[in-house]
C-alpha positions as CSV (number, residue, x, y, z in Angstrom):
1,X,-246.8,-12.5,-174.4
2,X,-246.8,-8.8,-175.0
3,X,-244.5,-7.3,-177.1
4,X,-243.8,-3.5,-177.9
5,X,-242.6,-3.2,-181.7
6,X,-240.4,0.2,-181.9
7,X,-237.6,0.8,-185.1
8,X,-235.9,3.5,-186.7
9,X,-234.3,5.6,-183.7
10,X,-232.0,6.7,-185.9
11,X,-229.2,7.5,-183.0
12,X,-226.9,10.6,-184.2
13,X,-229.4,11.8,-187.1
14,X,-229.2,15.9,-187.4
15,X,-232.4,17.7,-188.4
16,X,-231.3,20.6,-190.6
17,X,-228.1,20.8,-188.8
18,X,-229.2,20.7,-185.4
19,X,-228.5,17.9,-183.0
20,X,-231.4,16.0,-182.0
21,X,-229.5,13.5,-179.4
22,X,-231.1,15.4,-176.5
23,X,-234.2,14.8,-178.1
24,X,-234.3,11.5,-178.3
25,X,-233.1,10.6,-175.2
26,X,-235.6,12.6,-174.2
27,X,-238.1,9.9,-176.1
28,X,-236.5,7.2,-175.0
29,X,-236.6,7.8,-171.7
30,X,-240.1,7.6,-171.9
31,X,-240.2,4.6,-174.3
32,X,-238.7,3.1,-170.8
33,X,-241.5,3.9,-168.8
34,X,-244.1,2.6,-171.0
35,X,-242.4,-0.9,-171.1
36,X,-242.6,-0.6,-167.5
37,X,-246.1,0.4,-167.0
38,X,-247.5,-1.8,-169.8
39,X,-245.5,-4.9,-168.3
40,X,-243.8,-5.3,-171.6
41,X,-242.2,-9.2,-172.0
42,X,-240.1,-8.0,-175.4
43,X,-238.9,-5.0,-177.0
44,X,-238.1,-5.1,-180.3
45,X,-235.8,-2.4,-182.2
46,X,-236.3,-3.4,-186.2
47,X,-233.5,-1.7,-187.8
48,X,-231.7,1.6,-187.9
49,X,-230.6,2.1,-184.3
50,X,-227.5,4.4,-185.7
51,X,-227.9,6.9,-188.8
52,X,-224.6,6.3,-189.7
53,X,-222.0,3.2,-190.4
54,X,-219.5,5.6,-188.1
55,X,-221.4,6.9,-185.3
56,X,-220.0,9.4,-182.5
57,X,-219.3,8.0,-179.5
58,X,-222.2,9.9,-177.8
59,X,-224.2,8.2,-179.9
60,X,-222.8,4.9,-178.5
61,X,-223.6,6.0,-174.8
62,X,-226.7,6.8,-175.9
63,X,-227.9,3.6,-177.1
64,X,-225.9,1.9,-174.3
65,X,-228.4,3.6,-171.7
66,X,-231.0,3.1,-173.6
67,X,-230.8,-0.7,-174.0
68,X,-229.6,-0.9,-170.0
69,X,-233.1,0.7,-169.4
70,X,-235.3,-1.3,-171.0
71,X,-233.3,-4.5,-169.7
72,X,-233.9,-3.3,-166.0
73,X,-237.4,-3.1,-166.9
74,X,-237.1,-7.2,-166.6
75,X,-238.0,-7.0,-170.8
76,X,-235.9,-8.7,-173.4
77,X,-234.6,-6.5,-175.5
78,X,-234.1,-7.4,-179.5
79,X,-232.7,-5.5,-182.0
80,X,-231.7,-5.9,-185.6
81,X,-229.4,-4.1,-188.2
82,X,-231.5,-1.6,-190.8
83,X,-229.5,0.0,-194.1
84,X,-228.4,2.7,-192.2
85,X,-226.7,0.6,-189.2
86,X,-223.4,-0.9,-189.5
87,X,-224.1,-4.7,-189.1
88,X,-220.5,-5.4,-187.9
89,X,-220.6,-2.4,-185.2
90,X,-224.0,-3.5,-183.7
91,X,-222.4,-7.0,-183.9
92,X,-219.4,-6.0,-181.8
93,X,-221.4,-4.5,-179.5
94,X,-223.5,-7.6,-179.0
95,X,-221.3,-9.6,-177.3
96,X,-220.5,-6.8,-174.7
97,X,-224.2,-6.5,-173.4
98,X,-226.1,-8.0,-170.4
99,X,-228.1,-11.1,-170.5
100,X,-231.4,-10.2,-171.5
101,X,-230.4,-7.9,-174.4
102,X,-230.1,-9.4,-178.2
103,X,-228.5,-8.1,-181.4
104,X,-229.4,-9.9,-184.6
105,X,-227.2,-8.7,-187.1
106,X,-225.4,-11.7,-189.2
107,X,-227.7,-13.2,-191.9
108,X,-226.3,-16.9,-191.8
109,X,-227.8,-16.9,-188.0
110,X,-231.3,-15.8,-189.1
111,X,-232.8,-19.5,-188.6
112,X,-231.1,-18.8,-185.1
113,X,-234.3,-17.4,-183.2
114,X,-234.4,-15.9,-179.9
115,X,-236.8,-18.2,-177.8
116,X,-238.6,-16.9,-175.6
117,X,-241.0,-18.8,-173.2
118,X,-244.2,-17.3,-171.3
119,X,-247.2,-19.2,-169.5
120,X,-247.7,-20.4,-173.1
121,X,-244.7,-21.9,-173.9
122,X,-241.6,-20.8,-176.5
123,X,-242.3,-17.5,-178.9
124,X,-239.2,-17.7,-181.9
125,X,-237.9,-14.3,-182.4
126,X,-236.0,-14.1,-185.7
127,X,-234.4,-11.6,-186.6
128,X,-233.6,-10.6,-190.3
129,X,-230.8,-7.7,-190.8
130,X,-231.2,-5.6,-193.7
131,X,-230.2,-7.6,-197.1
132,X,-228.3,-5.9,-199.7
133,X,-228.4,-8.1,-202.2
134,X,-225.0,-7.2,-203.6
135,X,-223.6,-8.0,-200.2
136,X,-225.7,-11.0,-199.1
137,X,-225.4,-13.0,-202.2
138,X,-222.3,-14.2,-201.8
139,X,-223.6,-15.9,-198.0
140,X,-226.4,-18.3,-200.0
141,X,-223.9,-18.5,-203.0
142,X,-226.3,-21.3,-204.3
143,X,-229.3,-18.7,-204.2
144,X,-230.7,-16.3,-206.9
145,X,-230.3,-12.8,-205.5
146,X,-231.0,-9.9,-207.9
147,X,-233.2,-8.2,-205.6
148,X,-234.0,-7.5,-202.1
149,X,-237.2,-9.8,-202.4
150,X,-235.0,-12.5,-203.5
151,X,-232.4,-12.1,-200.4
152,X,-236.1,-12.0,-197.9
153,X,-238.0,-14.7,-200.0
154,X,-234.9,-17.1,-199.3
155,X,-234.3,-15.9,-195.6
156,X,-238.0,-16.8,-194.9
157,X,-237.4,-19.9,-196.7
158,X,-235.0,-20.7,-194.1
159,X,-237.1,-19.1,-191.3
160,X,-240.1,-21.6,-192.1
161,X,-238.1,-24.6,-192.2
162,X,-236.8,-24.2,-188.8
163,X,-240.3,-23.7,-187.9
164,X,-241.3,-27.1,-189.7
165,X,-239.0,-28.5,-187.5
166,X,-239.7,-26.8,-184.6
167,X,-243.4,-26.1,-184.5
168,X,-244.0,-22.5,-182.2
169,X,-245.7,-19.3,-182.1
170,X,-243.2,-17.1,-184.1
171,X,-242.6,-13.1,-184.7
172,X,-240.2,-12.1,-187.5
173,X,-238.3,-8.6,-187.4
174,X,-237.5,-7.2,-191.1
175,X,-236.3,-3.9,-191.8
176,X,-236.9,-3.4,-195.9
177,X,-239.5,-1.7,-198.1
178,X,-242.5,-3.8,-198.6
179,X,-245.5,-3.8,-201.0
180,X,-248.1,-1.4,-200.2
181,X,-246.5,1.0,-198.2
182,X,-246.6,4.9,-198.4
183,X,-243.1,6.5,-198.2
184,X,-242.5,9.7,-196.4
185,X,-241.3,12.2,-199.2
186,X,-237.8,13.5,-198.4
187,X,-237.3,10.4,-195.4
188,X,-236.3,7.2,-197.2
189,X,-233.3,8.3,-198.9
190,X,-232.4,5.4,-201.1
191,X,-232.9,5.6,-204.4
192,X,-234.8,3.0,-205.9
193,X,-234.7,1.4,-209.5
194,X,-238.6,0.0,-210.6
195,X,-239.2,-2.1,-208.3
196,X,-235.5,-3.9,-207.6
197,X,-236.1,-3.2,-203.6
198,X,-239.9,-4.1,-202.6
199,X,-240.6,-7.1,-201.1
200,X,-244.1,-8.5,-201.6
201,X,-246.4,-8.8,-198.8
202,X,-246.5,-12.2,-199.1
203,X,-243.2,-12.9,-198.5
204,X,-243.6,-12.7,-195.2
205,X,-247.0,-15.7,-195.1
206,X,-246.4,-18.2,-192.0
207,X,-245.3,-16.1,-189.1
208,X,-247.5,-14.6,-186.2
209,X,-246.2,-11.2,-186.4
210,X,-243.8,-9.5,-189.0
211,X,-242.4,-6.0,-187.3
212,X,-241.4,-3.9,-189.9
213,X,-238.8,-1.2,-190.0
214,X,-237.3,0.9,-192.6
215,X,-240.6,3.5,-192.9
216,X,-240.6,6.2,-191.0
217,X,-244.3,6.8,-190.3
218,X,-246.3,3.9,-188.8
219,X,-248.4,1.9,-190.7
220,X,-250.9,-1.6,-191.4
221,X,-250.5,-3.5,-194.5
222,X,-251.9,-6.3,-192.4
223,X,-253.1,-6.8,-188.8
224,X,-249.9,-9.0,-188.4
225,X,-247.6,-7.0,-190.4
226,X,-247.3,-3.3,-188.9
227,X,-244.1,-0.6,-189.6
228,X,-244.2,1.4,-186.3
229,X,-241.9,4.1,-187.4
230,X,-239.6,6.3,-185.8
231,X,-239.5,8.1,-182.5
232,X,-238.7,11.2,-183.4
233,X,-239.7,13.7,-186.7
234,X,-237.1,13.9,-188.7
235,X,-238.3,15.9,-191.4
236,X,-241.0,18.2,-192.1
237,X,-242.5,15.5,-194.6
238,X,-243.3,13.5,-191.8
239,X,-244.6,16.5,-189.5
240,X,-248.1,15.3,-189.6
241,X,-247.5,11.6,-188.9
242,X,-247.5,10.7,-185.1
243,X,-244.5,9.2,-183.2
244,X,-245.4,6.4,-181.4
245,X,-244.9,2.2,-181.0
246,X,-246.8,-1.0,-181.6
247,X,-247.9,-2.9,-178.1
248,X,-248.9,-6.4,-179.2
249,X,-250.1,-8.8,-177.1
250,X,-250.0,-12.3,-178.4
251,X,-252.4,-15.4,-177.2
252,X,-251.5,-18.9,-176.7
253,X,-252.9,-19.4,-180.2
254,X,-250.5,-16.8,-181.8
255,X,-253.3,-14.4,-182.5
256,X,-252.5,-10.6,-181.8
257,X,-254.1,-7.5,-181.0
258,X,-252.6,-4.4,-181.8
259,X,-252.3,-1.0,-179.9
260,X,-250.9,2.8,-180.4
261,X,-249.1,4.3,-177.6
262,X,-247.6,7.4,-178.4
263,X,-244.5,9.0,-177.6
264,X,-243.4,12.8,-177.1
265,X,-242.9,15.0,-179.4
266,X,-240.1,17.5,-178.2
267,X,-240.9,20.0,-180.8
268,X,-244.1,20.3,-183.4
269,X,-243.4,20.7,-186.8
270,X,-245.1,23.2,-188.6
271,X,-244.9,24.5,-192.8
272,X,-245.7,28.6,-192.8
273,X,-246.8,29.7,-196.1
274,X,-247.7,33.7,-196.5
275,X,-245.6,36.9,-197.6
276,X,-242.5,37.8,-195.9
277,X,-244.2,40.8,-194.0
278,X,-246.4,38.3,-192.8
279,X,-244.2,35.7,-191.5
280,X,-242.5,38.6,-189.4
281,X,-245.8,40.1,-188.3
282,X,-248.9,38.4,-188.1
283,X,-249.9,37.8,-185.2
284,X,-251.4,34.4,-186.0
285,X,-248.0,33.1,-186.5
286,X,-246.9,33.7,-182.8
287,X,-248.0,30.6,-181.4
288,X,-245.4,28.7,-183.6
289,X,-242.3,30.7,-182.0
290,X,-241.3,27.3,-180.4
291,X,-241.8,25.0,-183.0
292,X,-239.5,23.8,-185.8
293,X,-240.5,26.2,-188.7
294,X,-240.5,25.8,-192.6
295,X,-241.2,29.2,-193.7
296,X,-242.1,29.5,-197.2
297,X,-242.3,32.9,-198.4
298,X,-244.1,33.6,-201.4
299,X,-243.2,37.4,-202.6
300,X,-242.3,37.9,-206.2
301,X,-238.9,38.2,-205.0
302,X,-236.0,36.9,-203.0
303,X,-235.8,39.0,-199.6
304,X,-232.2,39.5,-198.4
305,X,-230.7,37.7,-195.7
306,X,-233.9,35.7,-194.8
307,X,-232.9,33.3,-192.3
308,X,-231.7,35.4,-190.2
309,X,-234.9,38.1,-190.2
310,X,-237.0,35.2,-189.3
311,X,-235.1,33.5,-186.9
312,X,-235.8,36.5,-184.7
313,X,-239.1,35.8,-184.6
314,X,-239.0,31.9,-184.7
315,X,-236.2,31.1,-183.1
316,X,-236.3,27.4,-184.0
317,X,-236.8,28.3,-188.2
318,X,-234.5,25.5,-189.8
319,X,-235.5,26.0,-193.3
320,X,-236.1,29.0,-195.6
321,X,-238.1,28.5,-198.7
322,X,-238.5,31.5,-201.8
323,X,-241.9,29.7,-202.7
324,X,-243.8,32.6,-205.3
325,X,-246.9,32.6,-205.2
326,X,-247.3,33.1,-209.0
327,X,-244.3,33.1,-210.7
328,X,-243.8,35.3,-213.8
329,X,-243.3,33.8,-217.1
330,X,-240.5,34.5,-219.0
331,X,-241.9,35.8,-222.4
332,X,-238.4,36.4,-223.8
333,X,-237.9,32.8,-224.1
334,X,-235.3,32.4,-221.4
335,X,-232.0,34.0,-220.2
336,X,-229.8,32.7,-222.7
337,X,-232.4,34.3,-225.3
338,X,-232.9,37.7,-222.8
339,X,-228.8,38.3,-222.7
340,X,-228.4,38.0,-226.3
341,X,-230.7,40.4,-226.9
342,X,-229.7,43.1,-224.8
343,X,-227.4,46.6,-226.2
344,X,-226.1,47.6,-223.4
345,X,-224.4,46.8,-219.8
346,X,-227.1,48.3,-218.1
347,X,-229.7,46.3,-219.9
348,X,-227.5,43.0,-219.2
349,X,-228.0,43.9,-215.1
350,X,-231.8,43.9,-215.8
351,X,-231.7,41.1,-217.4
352,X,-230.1,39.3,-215.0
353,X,-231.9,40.7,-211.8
354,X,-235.4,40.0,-214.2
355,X,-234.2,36.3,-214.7
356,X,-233.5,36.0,-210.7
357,X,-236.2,37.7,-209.8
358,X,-239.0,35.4,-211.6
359,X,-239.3,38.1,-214.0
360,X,-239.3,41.5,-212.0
361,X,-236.3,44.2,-213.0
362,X,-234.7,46.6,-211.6
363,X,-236.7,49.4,-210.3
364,X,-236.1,52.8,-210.7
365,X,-234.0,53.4,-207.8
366,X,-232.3,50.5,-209.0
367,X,-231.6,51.6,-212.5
368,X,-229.8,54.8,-211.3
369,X,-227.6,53.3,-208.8
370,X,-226.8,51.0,-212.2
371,X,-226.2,53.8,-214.3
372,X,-224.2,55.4,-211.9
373,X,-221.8,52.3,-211.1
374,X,-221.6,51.8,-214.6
375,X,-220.6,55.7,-215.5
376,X,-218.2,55.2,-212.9
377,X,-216.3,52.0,-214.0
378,X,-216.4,53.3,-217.7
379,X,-214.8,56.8,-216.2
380,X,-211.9,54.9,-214.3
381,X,-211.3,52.7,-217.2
382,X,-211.2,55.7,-219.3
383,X,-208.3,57.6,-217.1
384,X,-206.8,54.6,-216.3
């Protein structure tokens, strides 16, 4: 059986305020094609298919033509509920889809696999919808549920009984934080406690194949237990990880073999660190005028109106950064400390411009227009 292991599209997700449903259609257009051309039996969606409980209804359509694509690929189609998703939405929308196309979103169904048969015989598909174990516990009222590896340890309790009693080739989809994988800084937003949401690897012990979702940049913790990422970048943190999906092909044994296909990338990421001037000028910068841009400037001081200066030469800039490339100390001990000790008005304005300006005053320019708006207000307060 052959079986292409996608996750995380993330439908309706902004990237630093910009849309990026074009994008992704875009992606998934493609995604499409390479079920086609690979001859793909199953696709599987582990988790995440929305970026929000509430998604726009474009975001609906989206999906909707996505899924009807890879169904008239002759694939079954399987996706699952991540943190991000909405269980109950994706559940509605389950029972108004074509033959062919499966959404695994309630927990107490989870020892309810998708079978799929091939010259082989049955592959179990289960599906296991993100666990919250606030939420969850009171579905296995008679279970301990503190943490997330207690709500997956006891759904794969219940996953490898109903494969004691119904012996088969079996692929699990999970979509949680496992043991041994590197986050993408800035990606997964949750905020964890210790350890309270990592599941062990071994959790997952007695399935074929365990297609991970939830990480944003693919990866192995085993050769049966793979995350395959998301589609598209969205963030600069993952700007250096590929974009891709997991083709596995699975023998009548249950062993697997594992390969890469990549997907588009719309738009490069790229992080440009120098001095303003450079940024705006140099002209080994010009071949990024198309690609999302970080700039990170790194004069001693902030320049004025910054985004919008750059975005005339990168017309795709998204972020603005005042990154200095050595920033002054503050021998004074601190603003508090520097206001304190100043005598007069003009010597507060320093201060605060010195304190802003990691450390650099006002120049001498500077200082007269001070003096001068100062000798002004203290003349019209004097007449008035």
């Amino acid at each position: 059986m052959r079986i292409l292991h996608t996750s995380d599209w993330h439908i309706g997700r902004s990237f630093h305020g910009h849309s990026t449903l074009d994008a992704l259609r875009g992606v998934l257009e493609h995604l499409v094609e390479q079920v086609r051309e690979h001859d793909v039996d199953v696709v599987i969606v582990a988790g995440d298919v929305f970026d929000s409980a509430a998604p726009a209804a474009a975001c609906y359509t989206l999906l909707s033509d996505a899924l009807r694509g890879l169904a008239d690929t002759g694939a079954h189609v399987i996706v699952t509920s991540g943190n991000h998703d909405s269980a109950a939405r994706l559940g509605f929308q389950a029972g108004l889809l074509r033959e062919g196309i499966h959404v695994l979103t309630d927990p107490l169904r989870l020892d309810d696999p998708v079978v799929i048969d091939d010259a082989d015989g049955p592959v179990r598909f289960y599906g296991i919808p993100y666990l919250e174990p606030g939420i969850v516990r009171h579905v296995w009222p008679g279970a301990v549920m503190r943490t997330q590896a207690d709500a997956i340890d006891h759904a794969m309790s219940l996953v490898r009984a109903d494969l004691q009693e119904h012996p088969a080739r079996s692929v699990v989809i999970s979509h949680c934080f496992t043991a041994g994988v590197e986050p993408t800084p800035g990606v997964e937003r949750e905020i964890r406690q210790g350890s309270l949401d990592v599941v062990p690897l071994s959790s997952f012990d007695g399935v074929d194949y365990v297609a991970l979702g939830h990480i944003h940049g693919r990866q192995q913790l085993a050769p049966t237990v793979r995350y395959a990422g998301a589609p598209l970048h969205y963030s600069f943190g993952e700007g250096a990880k590929p974009r891709g999906s997991w083709l596995i092909d699975m023998d009548a044994a249950g062993e697997v073999a594992a390969t890469w296909l990549d997907l588009p990338i719309p738009r490069r990421l790229v992080t440009l660190r120098a001095t303003f001037d450079e940024l705006l000028e140099a002209e080994d910068y010009e071949a990024h005028v198309d690609d999302w841009v970080c700039a990170q400037y790194t004069d001693a001081t902030p320049q004025i109106d910054a985004m919008r200066r750059l975005l005339a030469r990168f017309p795709f800039c998204a972020t603005v950064m005042h990154t200095p490339a050595t920033p002054a100390a503050d021998a004074s001990g601190g603003y508090a400390r520097r206001v304190r000790a100043v005598r007069s008005d003009a010597e507060l304005v320093d201060a605060f411009l010195a304190h802003v300006r990691d450390g650099e005053g006002a120049s001498e320019l500077e200082h007269e227009l001070i003096r001068d708006i100062i000798d002004q207000r203290s003349l019209a307060e004097a007449t008035a």
